[in-house]
LUMBA-890531 format. One line per 5 residues: number of its first residue (from 1); their letters; for each residue x, y, z of N, C-alpha, C, O, CB. Coordinates in Angstrom, 3 decimals. Glycine has a CB too. Example, Ala and Ser with C-alpha at 12.3 -4.5 7.8 and 13.67 -1.06 7.14 Angstrom:
// residues 2
1	AS	13.190 -5.690 7.800 12.300 -4.500 7.800 13.200 -3.300 7.800 14.236 -3.319 8.465 11.308 -4.473 9.046; 12.850 -2.250 7.080 13.670 -1.060 7.140 12.900 0.030 7.870 13.409 1.138 8.039 14.084 -0.598 5.725
This chain:
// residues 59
1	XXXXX	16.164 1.447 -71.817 16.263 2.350 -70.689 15.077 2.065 -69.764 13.957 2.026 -70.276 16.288 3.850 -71.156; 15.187 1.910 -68.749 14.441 1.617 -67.740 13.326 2.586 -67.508 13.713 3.685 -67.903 15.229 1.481 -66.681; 12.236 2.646 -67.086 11.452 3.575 -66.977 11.763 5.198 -65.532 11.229 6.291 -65.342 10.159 2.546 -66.787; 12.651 4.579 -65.021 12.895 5.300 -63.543 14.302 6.190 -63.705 14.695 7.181 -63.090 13.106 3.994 -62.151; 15.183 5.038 -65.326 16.433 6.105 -65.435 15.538 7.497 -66.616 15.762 8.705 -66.687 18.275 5.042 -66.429
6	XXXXX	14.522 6.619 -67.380 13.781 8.444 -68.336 13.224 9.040 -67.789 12.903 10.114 -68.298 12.748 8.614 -69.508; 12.719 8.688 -66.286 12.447 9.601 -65.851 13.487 10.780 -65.211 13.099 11.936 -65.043 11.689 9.117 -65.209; 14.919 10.313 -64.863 15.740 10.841 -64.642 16.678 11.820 -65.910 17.522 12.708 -65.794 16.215 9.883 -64.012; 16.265 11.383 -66.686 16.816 11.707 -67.731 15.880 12.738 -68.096 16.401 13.796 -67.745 17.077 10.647 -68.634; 14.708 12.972 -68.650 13.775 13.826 -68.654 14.087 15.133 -67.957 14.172 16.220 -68.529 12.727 13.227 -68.167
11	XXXXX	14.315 14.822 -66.116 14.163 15.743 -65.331 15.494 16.760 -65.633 15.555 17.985 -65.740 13.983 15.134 -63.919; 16.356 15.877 -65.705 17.884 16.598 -66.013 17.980 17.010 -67.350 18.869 17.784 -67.705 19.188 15.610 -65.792; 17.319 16.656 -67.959 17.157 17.619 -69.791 16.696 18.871 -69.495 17.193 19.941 -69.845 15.811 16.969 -71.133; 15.459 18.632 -68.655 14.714 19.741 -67.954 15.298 20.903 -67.607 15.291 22.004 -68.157 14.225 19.355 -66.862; 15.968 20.385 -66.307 16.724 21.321 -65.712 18.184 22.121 -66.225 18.897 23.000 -65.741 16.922 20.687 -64.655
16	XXXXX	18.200 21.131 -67.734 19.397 21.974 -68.174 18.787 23.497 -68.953 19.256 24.635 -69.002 20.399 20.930 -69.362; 17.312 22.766 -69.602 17.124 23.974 -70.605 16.674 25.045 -69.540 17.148 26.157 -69.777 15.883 23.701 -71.951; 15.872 24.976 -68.421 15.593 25.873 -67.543 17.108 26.605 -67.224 16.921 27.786 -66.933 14.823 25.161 -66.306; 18.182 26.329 -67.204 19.432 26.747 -66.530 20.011 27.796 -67.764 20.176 29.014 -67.688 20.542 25.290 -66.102; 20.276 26.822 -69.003 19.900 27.881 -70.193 19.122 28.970 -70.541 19.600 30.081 -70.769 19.565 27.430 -70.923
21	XXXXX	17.772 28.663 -70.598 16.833 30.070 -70.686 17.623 31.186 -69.341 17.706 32.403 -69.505 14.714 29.570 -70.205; 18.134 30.470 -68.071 17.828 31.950 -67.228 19.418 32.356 -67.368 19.948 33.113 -66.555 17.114 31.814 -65.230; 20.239 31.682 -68.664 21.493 32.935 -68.925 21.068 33.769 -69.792 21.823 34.715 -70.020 22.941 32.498 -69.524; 19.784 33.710 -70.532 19.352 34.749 -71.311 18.186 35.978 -70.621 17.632 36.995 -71.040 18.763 33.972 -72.523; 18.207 35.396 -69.668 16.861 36.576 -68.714 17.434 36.970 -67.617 17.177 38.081 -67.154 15.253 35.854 -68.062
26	XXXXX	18.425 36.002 -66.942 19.524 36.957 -65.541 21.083 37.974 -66.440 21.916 37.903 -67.343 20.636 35.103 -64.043; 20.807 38.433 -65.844 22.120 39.743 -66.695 22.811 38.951 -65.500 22.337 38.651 -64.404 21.972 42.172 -66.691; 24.426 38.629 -66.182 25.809 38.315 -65.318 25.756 36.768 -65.223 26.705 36.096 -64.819 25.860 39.076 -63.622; 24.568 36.259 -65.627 24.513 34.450 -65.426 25.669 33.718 -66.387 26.492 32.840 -66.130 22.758 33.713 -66.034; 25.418 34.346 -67.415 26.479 33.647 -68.584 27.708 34.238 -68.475 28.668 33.615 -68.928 26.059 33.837 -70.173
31	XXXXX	27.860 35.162 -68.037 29.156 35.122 -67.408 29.826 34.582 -66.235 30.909 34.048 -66.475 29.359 36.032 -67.294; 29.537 34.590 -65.327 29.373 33.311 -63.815 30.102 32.144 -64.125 31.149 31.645 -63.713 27.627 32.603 -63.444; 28.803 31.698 -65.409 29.106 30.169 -65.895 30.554 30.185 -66.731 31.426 29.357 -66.468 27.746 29.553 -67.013; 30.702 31.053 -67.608 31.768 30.861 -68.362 33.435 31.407 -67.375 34.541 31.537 -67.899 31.342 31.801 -69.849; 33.197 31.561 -66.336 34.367 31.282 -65.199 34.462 30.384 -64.729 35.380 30.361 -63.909 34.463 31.867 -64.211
36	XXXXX	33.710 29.175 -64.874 33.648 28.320 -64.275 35.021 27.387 -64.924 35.188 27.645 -66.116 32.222 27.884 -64.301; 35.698 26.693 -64.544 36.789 25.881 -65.068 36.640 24.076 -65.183 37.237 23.263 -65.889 37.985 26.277 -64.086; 35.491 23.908 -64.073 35.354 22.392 -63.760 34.046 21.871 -63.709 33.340 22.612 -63.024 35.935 22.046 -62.495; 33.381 20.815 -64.192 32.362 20.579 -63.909 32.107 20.494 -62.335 30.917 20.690 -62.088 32.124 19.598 -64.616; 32.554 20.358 -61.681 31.923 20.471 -60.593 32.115 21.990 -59.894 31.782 22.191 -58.727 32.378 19.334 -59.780
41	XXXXX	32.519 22.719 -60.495 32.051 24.414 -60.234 31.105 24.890 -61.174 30.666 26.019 -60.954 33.298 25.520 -60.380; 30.595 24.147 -62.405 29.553 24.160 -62.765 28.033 23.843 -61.996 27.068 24.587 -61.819 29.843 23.552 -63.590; 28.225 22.649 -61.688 27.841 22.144 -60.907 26.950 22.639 -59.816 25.728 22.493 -59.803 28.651 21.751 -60.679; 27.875 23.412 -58.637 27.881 23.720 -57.701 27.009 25.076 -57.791 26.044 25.375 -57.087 29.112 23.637 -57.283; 27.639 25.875 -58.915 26.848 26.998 -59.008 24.945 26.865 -59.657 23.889 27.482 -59.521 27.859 27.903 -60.015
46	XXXXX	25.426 25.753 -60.316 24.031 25.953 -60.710 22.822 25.275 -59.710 21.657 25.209 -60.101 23.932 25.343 -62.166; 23.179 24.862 -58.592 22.660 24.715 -57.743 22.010 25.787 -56.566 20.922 25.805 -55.989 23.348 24.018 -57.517; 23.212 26.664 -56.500 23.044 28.090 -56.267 22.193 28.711 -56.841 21.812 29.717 -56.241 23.970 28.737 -56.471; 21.493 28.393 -58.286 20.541 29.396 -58.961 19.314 28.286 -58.551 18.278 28.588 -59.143 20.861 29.856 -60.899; 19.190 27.291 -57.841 18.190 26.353 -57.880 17.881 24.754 -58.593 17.001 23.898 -58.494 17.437 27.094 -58.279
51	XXXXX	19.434 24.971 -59.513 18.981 23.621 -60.407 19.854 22.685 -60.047 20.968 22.714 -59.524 19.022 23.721 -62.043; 18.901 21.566 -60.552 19.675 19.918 -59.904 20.392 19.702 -61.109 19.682 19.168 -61.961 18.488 18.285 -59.475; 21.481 19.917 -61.450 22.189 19.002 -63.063 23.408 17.598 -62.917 23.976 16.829 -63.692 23.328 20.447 -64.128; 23.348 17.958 -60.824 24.924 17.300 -60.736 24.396 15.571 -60.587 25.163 14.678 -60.226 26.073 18.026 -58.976; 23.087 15.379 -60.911 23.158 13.564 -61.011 23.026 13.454 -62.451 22.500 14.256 -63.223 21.754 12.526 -60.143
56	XXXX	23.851 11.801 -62.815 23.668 11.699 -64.187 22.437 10.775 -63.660 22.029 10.435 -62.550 25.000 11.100 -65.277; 22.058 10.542 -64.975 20.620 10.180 -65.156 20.706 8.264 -65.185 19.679 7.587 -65.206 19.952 11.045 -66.866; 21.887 7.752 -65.181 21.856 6.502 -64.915 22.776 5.721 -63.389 23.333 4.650 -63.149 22.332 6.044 -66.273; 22.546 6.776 -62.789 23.086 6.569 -61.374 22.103 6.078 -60.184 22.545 5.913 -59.047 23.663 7.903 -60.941
């Protein structure tokens, strides 16, 4: 792995567990998410709370 895709990879591990922790500290987050039907309404929303998840890490 290249040094520029772990770094990408890192950041997006990152930003998943940050996206995780805040369905346990926002009341209605984990529910939001679990309406979601498509990754890219996943996606989309979690961008809405601030997080980057929609690049993969070898793009």
């Amino acid at each position: 792995m290249a040094s520029r895709d772990l770094k990408r990879f890192l950041f997006k591990v990152n930003q998943l567990q940050k996206l995780v922790d805040s369905l346990y500290e926002v009341p209605g987050r984990k529910e939001l998410l679990e309406a979601c039907s498509t990754h890219d309404e996943v996606v989309h929303l979690a961008k809405t709370w601030g997080f980057d998840i929609g690049r993969r890490w070898g793009e």
